[in-house]
C-alpha positions as CSV (number, residue, x, y, z in Angstrom):
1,X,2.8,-25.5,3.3
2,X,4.5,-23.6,-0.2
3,X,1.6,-23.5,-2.8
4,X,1.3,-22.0,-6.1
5,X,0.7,-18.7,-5.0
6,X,3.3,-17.9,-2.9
7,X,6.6,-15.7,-4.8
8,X,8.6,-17.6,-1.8
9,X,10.9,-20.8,-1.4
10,X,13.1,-22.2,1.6
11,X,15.9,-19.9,1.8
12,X,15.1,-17.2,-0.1
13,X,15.5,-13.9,1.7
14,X,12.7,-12.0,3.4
15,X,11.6,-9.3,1.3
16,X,11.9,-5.5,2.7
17,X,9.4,-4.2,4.9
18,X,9.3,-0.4,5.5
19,X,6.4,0.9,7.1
20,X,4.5,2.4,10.1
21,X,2.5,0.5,12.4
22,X,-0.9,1.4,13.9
23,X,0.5,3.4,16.5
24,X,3.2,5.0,14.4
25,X,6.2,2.8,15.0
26,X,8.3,2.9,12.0
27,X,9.3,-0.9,11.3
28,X,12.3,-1.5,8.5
29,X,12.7,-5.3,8.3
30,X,14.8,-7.5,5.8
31,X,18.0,-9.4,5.5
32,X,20.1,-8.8,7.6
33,X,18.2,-7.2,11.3
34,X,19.7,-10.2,13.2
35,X,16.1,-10.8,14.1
36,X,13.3,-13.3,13.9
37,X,10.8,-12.2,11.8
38,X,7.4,-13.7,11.9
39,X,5.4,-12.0,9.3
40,X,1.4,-12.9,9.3
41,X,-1.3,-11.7,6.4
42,X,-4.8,-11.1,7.8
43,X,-8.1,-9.8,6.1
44,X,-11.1,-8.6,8.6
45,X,-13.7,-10.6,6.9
46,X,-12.1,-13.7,7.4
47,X,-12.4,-16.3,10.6
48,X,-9.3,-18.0,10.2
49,X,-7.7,-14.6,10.0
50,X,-9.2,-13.8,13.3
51,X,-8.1,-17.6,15.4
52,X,-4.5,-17.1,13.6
53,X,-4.5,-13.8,15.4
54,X,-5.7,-14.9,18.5
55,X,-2.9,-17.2,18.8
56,X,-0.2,-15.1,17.5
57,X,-1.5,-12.5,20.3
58,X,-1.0,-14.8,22.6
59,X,2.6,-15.8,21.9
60,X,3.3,-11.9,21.1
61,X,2.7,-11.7,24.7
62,X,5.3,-14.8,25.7
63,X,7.9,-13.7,23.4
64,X,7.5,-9.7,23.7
65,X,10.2,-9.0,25.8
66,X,12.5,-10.9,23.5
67,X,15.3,-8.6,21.3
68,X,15.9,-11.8,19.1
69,X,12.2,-12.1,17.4
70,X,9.9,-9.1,15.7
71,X,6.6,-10.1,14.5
72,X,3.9,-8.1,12.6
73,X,0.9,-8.5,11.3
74,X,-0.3,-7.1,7.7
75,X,-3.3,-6.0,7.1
76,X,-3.5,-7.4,3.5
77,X,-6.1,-4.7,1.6
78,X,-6.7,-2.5,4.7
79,X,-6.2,0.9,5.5
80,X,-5.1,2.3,9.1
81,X,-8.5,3.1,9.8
82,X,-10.5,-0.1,9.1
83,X,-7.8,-2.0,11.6
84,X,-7.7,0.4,14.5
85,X,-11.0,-1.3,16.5
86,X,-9.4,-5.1,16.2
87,X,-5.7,-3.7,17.2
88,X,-7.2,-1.4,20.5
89,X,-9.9,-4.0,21.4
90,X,-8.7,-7.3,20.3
91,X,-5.2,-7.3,19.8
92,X,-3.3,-4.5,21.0
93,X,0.3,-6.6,21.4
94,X,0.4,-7.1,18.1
95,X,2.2,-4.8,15.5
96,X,-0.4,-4.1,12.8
97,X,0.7,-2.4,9.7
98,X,-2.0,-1.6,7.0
99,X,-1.6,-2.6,3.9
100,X,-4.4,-0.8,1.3
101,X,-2.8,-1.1,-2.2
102,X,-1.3,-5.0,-1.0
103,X,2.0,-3.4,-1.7
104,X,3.9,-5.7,0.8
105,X,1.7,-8.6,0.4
106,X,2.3,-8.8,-3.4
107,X,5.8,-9.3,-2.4
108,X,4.9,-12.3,-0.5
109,X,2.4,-13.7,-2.3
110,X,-0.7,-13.5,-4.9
111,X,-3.5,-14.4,-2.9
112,X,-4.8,-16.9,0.0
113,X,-5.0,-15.5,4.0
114,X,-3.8,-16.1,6.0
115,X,-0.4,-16.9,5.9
116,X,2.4,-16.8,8.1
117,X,6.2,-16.6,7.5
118,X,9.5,-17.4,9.8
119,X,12.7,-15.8,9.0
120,X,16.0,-17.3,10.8
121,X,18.2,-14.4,12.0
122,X,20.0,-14.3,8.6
123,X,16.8,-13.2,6.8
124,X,16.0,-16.6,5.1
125,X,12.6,-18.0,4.8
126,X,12.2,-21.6,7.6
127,X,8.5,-21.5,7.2
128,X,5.1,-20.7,5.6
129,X,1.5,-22.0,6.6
130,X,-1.3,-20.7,4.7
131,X,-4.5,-21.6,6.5
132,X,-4.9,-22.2,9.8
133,X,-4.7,-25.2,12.1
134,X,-4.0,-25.3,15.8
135,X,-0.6,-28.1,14.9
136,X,0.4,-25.7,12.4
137,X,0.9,-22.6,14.6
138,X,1.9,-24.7,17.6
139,X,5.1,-25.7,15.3
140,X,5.3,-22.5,15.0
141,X,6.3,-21.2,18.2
142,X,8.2,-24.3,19.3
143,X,10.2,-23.3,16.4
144,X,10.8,-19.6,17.3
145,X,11.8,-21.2,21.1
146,X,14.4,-23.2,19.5
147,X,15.6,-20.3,16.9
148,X,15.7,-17.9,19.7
149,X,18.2,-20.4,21.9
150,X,20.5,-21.0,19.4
């Protein structure tokens, strides 16, 4: 679903992503990495933040060993420190980045969490949900299994 806040169309390119993770991995994504990129906004306060990252632990976990596909999770408004209980008890496969001054999120959109973004190899938006709805993110990973055969 593309609504009216999003800065992002089919096939425009992924914006840059340079940052450090919770545990201090340095993560440089754009154009270009030959990657998947699934990119997912998240606030705390909000419980269809929290069921969008159950499920995108979960296939973090099926898809982790995979070179072809990179996804993080921003924490849209959060600083390291607010995130670190959900990442060490909850969901320590994912790659949380904080995201306090909504730096990278403004590049993706204006408001509205949580959404979710997939980037073919070449960089190029294929999808964005905004919400969350069990369909929704099951489309999503059948479409990361297909992008990651081809």
């Amino acid at each position: 679903m593309f609504d009216d806040y999003t800065h992002l169309n089919p096939g425009d390119p992924m914006p840059g992503i340079r940052a450090h993770t919770l545990d201090n991995r340095e993560i440089n994504i754009g154009p270009g990495t030959g990657k998947i990129v699934l990119v997912h906004f998240f606030i705390l306060g909000c419980p269809h933040c929290r069921r969008s990252l159950d499920h995108l632990e979960l296939m973090q976990e099926s898809l982790h060993d995979n070179p072809g596909f990179l996804m993080v999770s921003v924490g849209r408004g959060h600083a390291a420190e607010e995130l670190k209980d959900i990442a060490e008890k909850d969901h320590s496969c994912i790659r949380i980045i904080p995201d306090p001054d909504e730096k990278i999120y403004k590049a993706f959109a204006e408001k509205k969490v949580p959404r979710i973004y997939l980037f073919d190899k070449d960089g190029k938006l294929l999808q964005q949900v905004r919400g969350f709805n069990d369909a929704e993110m099951h489309e999503i990973f059948s479409n990361i299994s297909v992008l990651l055969k081809s």
